[in-house]
Every structure is written in C-alpha cells, then in structure tokens.
C-alpha positions as YAML, in Angstrom:
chain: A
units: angstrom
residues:
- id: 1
  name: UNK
  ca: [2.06, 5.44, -10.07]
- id: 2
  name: UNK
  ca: [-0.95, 7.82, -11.57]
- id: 3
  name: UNK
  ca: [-3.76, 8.27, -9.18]
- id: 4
  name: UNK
  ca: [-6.04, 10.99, -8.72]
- id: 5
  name: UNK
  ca: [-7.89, 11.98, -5.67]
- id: 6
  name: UNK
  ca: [-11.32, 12.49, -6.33]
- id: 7
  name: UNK
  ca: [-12.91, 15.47, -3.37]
- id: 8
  name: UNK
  ca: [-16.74, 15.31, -3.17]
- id: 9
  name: UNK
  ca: [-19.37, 16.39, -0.91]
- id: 10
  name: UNK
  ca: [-22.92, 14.76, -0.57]
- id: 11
  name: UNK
  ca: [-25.14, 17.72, -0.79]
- id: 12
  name: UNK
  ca: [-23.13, 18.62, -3.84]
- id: 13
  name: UNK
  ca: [-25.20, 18.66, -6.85]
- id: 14
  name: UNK
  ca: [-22.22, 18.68, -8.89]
- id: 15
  name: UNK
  ca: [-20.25, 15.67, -7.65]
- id: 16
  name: UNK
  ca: [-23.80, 13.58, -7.89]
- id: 17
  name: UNK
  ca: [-23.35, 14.17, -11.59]
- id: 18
  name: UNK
  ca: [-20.16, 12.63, -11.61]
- id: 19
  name: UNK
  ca: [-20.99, 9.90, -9.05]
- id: 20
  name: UNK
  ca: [-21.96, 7.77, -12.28]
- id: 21
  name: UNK
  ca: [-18.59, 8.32, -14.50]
- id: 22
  name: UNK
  ca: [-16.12, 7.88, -11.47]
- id: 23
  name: UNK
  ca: [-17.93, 4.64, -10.50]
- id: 24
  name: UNK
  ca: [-17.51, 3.67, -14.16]
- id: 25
  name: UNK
  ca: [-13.99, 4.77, -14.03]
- id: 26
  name: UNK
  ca: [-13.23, 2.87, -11.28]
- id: 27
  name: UNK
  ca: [-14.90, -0.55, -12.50]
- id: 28
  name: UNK
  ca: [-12.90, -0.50, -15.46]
- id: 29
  name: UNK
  ca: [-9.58, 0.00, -13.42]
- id: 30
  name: UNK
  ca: [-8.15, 3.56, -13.07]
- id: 31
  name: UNK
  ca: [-6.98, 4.19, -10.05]
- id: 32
  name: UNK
  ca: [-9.22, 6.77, -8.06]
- id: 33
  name: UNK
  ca: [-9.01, 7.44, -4.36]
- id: 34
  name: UNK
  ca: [-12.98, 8.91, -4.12]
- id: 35
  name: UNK
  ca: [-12.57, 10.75, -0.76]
- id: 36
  name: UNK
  ca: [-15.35, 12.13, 1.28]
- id: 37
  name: UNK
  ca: [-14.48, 15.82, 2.33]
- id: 38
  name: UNK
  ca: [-17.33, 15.39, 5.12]
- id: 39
  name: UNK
  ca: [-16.04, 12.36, 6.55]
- id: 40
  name: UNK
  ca: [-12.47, 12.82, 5.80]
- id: 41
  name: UNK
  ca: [-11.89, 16.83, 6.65]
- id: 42
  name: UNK
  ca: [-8.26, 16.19, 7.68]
- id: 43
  name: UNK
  ca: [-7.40, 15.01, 4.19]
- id: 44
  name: UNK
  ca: [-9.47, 17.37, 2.92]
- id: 45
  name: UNK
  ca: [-7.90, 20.65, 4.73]
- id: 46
  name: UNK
  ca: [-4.31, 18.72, 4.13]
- id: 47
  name: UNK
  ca: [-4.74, 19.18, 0.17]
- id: 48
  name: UNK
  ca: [-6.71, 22.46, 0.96]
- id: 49
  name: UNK
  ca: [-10.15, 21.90, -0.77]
- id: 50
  name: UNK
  ca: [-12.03, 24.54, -1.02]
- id: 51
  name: UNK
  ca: [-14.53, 23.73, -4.33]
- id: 52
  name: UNK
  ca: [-16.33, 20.14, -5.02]
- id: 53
  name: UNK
  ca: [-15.71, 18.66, -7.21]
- id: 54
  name: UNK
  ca: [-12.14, 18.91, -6.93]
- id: 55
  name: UNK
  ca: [-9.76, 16.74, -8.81]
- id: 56
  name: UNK
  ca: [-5.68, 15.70, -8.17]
- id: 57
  name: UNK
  ca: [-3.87, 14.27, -10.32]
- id: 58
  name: UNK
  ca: [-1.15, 12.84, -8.78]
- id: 59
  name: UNK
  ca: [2.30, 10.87, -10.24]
- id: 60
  name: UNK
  ca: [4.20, 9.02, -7.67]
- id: 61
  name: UNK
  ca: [2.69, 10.98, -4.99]
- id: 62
  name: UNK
  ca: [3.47, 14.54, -6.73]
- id: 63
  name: UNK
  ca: [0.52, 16.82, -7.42]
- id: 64
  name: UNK
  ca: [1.02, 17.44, -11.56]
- id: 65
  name: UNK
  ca: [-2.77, 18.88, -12.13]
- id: 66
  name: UNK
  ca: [-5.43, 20.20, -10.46]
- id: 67
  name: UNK
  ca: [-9.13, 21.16, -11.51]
- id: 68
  name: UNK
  ca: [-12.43, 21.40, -10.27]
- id: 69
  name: UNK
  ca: [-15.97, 21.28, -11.34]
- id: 70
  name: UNK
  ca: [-17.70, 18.33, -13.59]
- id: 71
  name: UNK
  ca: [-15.42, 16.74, -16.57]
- id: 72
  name: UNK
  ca: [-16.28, 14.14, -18.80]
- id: 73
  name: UNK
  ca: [-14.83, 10.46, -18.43]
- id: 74
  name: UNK
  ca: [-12.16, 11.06, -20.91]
- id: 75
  name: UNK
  ca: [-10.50, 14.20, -19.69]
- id: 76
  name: UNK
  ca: [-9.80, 11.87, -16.81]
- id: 77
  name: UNK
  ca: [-8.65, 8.78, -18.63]
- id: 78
  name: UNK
  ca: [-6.77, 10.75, -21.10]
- id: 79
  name: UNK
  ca: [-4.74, 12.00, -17.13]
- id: 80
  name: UNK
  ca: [-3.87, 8.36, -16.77]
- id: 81
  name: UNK
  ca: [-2.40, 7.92, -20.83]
- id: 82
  name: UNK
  ca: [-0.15, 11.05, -20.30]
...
C-alpha cells in the first residue's frame, strides 16, 4: 500500500499553500494521512519532524522518500504511479 504522511503546522504559511492541493488530492482518492504536528506531537517526534511541510512517502509501511517544503500536485501523484 502507497501512502504518504502529510506533517503540517497551522501557523505555517507554507503548509496553508498546500492546504488547497492536498484537499484536492485527497477528493480524488490518493491516500494521504494529513497529520497535525500540533495536535499529534507523538507522531510527529516518532517520524522526527523537524520542517513543515514535511512529506513521507511510505510503501507498505516502509519510508522510500522524504521531502519537505511546498510541491506541486503532481510530484505527489507521480509518488503514487511509481
């Protein structure tokens, strides 16, 4: 199973521009945990997050990639088509 985790922050600017592109994302199927670092600080300091936006891509609950900072929408769909 592909999935990535998807680490924001509220009061980051950055993740509020990709607010719109993973909600799109999401809508039309691709499976994205969105995850909180505020509310969920245990997850976050279990994958060590240290930037937001920070991206995991995940297969079968192995960590392939990892990036941070704003990406278009299909950087991340092209992750799923690998």
């Amino acid at each position: 199973m592909r999935v990535i985790k998807y680490f924001y922050s509220e009061n980051c600017s950055f993740c509020e521009t990709m607010k719109p592109r993973i909600l799109n994302l999401v809508k039309n199927g691709y499976d994205i945990e969105v995850i909180d670092v505020n509310e969920y600080s245990d997850i976050a300091d279990e994958y060590d997050i240290e930037e937001m936006p920070t991206f995991i891509f995940e297969i079968d609950g192995e960590e392939i990639e990892r990036w941070t900072g704003v990406t278009d929408e299909l950087t991340l769909e092209q992750k799923f088509r690998q």
